[in-house]
C-alpha positions as CSV (number, residue, x, y, z in Angstrom):
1,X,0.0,0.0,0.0
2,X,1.7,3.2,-0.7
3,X,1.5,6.1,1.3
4,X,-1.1,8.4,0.6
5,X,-2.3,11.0,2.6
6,X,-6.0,10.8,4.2
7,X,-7.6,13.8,3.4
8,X,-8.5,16.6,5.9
9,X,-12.4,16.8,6.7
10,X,-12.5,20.5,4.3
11,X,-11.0,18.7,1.0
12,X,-13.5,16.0,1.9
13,X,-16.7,18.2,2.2
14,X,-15.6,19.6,-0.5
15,X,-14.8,16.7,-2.9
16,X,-18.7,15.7,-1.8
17,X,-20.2,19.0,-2.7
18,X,-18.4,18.9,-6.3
19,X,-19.6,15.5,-7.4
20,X,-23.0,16.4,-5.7
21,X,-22.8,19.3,-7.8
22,X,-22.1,17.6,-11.1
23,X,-24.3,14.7,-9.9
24,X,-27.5,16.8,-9.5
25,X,-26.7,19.6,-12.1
26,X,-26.8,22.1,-9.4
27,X,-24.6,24.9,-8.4
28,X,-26.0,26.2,-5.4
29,X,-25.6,23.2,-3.1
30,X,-24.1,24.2,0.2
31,X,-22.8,22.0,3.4
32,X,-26.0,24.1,5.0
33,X,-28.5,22.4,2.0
34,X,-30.7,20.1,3.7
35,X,-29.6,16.3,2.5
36,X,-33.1,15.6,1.4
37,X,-33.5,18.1,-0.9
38,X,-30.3,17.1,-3.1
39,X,-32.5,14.7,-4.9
40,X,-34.5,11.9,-4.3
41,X,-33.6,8.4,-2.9
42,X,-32.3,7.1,-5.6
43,X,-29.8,10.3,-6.4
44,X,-29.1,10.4,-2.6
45,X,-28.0,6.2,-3.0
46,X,-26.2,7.2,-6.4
47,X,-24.3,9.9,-5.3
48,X,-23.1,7.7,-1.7
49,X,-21.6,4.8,-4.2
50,X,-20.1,7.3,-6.6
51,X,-18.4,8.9,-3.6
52,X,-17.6,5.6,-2.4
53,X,-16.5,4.7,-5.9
54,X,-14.3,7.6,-5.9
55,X,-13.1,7.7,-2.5
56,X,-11.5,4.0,-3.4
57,X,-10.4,4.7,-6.3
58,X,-8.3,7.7,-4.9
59,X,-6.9,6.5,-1.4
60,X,-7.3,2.7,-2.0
61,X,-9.5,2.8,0.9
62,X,-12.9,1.0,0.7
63,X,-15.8,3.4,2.3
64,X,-18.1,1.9,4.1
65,X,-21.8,3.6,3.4
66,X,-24.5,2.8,6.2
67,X,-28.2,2.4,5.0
68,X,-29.7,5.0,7.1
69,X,-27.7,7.8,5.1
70,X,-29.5,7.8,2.1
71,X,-32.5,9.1,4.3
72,X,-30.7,11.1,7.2
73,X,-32.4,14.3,8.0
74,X,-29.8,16.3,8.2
75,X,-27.9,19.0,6.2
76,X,-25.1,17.6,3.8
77,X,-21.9,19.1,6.7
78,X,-23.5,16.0,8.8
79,X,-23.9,13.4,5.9
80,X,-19.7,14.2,5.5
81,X,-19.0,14.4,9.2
82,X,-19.9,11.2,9.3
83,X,-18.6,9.6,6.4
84,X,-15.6,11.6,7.3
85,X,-15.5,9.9,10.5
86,X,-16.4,6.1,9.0
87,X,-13.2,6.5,6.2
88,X,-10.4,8.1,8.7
89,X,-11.3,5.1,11.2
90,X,-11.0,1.9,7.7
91,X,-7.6,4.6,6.1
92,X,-5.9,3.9,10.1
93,X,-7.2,0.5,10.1
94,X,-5.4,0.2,6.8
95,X,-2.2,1.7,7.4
96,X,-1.7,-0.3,10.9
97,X,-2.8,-3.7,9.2
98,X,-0.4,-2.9,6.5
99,X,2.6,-2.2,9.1
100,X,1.9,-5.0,10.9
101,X,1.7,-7.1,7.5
102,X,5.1,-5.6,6.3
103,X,6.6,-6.8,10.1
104,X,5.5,-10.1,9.4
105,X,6.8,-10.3,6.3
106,X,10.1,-9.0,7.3
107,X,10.2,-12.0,10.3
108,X,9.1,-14.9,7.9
109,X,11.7,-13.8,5.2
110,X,14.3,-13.9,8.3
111,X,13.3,-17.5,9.5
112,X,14.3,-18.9,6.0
């Protein structure tokens, strides 16, 4: 796994907002813009895999969406708080499985 930096929660919100943006044709979405108005169910569902899909893509990191997301009542800042929150905790999961796979590694190649 190479080292890439996670990404501070203002370049995530804002990597949200733009794909929300080009995902709902809509300039004027703001972390204040209530998450229920961005679309309906289905945009809200497409827009949490593409920023999945994206998210993966970039940091090799898979992102875990929960259900309940799609229909949170809340303004968009708290749909990225917490996927924010759920990403930092699988990218530090990451990196220590990784450093704890490269140790092992390193003991098994010096038994041979």
């Amino acid at each position: 796994m190479t080292a890439v930096r996670r990404p501070g929660f203002e370049q995530f919100q804002e990597d949200l907002l733009v794909l929300i943006k080009e995902m709902v044709k809509k300039e004027d979405i703001l972390p204040s813009t209530p998450w229920l108005e961005v679309g309906d169910a289905g945009t809200r569902e497409a827009i949490l895999q593409a920023f999945k899909k994206r998210m993966e893509s970039i940091y090799g990191v898979e992102l875990v969406i929960e259900p309940h997301l799609v229909n949170l009542d809340r303004p968009v800042v708290s749909i990225a708080i917490q996927l924010h929150h759920v990403f930092n905790t699988i990218f530090l999961m990451e990196q220590i499985n990784a450093r704890i796979r490269a140790r092992l590694g390193k003991n098994r190649q010096g038994e041979v």
